[in-house]
C-alpha positions as CSV (number, residue, x, y, z in Angstrom):
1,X,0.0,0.0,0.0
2,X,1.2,3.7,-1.1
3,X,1.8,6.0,2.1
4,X,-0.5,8.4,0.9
5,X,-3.3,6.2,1.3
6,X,-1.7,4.8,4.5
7,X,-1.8,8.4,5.5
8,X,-5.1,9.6,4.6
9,X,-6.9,6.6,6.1
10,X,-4.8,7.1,9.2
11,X,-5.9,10.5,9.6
12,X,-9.7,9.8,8.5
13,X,-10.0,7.3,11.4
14,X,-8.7,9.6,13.9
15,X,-11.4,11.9,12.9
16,X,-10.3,14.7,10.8
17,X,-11.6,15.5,7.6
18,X,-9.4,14.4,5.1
19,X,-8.4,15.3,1.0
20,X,-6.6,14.8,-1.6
21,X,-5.3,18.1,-4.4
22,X,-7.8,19.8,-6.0
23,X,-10.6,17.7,-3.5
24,X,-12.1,20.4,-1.5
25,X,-13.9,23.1,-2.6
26,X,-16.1,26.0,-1.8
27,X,-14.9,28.0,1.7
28,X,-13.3,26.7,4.9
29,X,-16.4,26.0,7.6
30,X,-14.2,23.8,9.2
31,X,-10.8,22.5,9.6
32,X,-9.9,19.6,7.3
33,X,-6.2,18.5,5.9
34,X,-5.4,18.4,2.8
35,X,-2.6,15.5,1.7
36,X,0.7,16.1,-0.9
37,X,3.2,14.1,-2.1
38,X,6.3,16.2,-2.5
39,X,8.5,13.8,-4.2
40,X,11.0,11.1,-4.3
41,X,14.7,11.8,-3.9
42,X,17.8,10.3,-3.3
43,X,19.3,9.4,0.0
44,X,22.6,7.7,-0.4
45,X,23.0,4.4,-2.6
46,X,20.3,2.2,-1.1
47,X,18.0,4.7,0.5
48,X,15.4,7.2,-1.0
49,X,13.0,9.5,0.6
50,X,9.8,10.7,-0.2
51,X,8.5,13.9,1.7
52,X,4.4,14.5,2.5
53,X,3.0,17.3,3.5
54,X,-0.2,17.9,5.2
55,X,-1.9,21.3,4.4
56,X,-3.8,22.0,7.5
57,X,-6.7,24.4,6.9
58,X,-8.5,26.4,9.5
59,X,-12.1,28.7,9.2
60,X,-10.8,32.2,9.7
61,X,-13.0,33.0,11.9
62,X,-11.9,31.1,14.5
63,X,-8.2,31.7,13.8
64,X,-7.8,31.6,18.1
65,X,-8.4,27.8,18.0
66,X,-6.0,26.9,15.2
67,X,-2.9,26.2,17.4
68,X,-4.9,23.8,19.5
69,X,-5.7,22.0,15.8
70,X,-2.5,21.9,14.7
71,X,-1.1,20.4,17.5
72,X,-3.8,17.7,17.3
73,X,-2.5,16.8,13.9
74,X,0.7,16.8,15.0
75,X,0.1,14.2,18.4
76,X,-1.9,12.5,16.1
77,X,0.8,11.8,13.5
78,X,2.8,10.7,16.2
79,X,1.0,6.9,15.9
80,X,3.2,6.4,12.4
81,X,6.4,7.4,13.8
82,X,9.3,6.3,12.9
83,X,8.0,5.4,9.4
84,X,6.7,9.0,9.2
85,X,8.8,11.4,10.9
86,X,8.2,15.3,10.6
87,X,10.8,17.5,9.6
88,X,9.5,20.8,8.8
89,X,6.7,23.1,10.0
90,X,4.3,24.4,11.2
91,X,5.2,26.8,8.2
92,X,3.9,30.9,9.3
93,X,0.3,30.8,9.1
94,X,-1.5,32.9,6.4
95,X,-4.8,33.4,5.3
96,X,-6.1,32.0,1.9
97,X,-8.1,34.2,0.5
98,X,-10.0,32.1,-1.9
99,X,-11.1,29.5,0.9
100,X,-11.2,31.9,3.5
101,X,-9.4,30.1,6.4
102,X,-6.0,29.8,7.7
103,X,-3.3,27.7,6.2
104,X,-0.3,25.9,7.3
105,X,1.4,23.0,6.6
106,X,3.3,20.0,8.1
107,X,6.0,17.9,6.2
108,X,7.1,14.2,6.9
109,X,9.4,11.9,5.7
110,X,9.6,8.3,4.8
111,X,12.8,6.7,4.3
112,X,13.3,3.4,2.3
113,X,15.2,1.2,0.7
114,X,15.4,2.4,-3.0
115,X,13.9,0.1,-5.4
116,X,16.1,1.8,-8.2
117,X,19.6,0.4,-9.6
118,X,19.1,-2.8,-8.5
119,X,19.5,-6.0,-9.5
């Protein structure tokens, strides 16, 4: 199974509304995540990496609650450590204008043995 699926149904069953790019539409009523793959690269000889990133979105009117969300995310990631660990973010909060709520995002990585140049 692809992490991104291993991700989004992780996060689904812990409750939080979950998509995939492009998904969502209209405005942010309430929080939801939405899911990226940021790409494969190399990590040495045998290892690769692939980086996610979870676009947290939060309805701007309730902009005081967002920390409180994102650090649910974040505890909630926790339960696919070490496979998933996270290396960057929160990233500075800003408001999107065409969904009207708040936006961060979290990145993870995955590490694993490189399928390429083998025998």
């Amino acid at each position: 199974m692809r992490m991104w699926k291993t991700i989004y149904d992780y996060l689904k069953s812990k409750g939080f509304d979950v998509y995939a790019l492009g998904q969502h539409t209209g405005t942010c009523k309430t929080p939801y995540i939405v899911i990226r793959n940021n790409g494969d690269g190399a990590r040495g000889i045998t290892m690769e990496q692939t980086l996610y990133e979870l676009l947290l979105y939060y309805p701007s009117d309730f902009y005081y609650q967002f920390e409180d969300y994102i650090d649910s995310v974040k505890q909630s990631m926790n339960g696919l450590f070490p496979t998933l660990k996270l290396v960057d973010g929160p990233s500075p909060h800003y408001l999107d204008p065409d969904v009207l709520g708040y936006m961060t995002n979290l990145t993870y990585r995955l590490i694993k043995e490189s399928k390429v140049n083998r025998n």
